[in-house]
N, C-alpha and C positions, 0 to 999 in steps of 0.2 A: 322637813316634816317634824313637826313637836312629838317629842317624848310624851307616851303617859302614864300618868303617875298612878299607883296603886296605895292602898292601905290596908290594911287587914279588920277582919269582923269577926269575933271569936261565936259560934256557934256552940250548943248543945250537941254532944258526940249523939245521943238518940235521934236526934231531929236531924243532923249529918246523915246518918245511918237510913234514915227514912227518904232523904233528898235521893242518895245513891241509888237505893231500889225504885227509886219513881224514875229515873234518868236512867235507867238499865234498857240497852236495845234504842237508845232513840241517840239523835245527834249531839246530847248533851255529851262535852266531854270530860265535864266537873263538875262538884258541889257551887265551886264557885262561879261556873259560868250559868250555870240554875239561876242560883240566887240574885246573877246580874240582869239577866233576862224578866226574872219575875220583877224585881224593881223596875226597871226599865218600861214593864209595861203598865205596872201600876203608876208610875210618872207620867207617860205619855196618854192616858186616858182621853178622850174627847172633852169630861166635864170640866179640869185641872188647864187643860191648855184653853180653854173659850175662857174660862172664868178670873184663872190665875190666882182663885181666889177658893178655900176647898169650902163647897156647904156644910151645915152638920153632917147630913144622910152621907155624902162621899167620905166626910173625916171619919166616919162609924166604919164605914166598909173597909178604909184604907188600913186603919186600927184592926179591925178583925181580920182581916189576912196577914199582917205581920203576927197578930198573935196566935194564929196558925202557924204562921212558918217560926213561930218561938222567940220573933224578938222581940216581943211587949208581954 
């Protein structure tokens, strides 16, 4: 079985702090498995895997929820 590899993503300690109380009580069991999940679903969307290709209106959307979760 392949190893796999990690990197690091340095976060806003607010936007950290805000991740934790939203994942407080539920299965998350970190910042970082949040923030794996939420990419993950923004990846796999339906439009992204038919098109392979993102329209304006999804690059708008996909933009404004990173720059919600603070990385844009």
């Amino acid at each position: 079985m392949k190893k796999r590899e990690y990197g690091t993503v340095s976060l806003p300690m607010p936007l950290i702090e805000l991740v934790k109380e939203k994942i407080k009580g539920t299965g998350m069991h970190s910042v970082s498995a949040y923030v794996t999940f939420v990419l993950r679903q923004i990846f796999s969307s339906p439009e992204i895997e038919e098109k392979n290709v993102l329209d304006k209106k999804t690059e708008e959307e996909i933009k404004d929820r990173l720059k919600k979760l603070g990385y844009i």
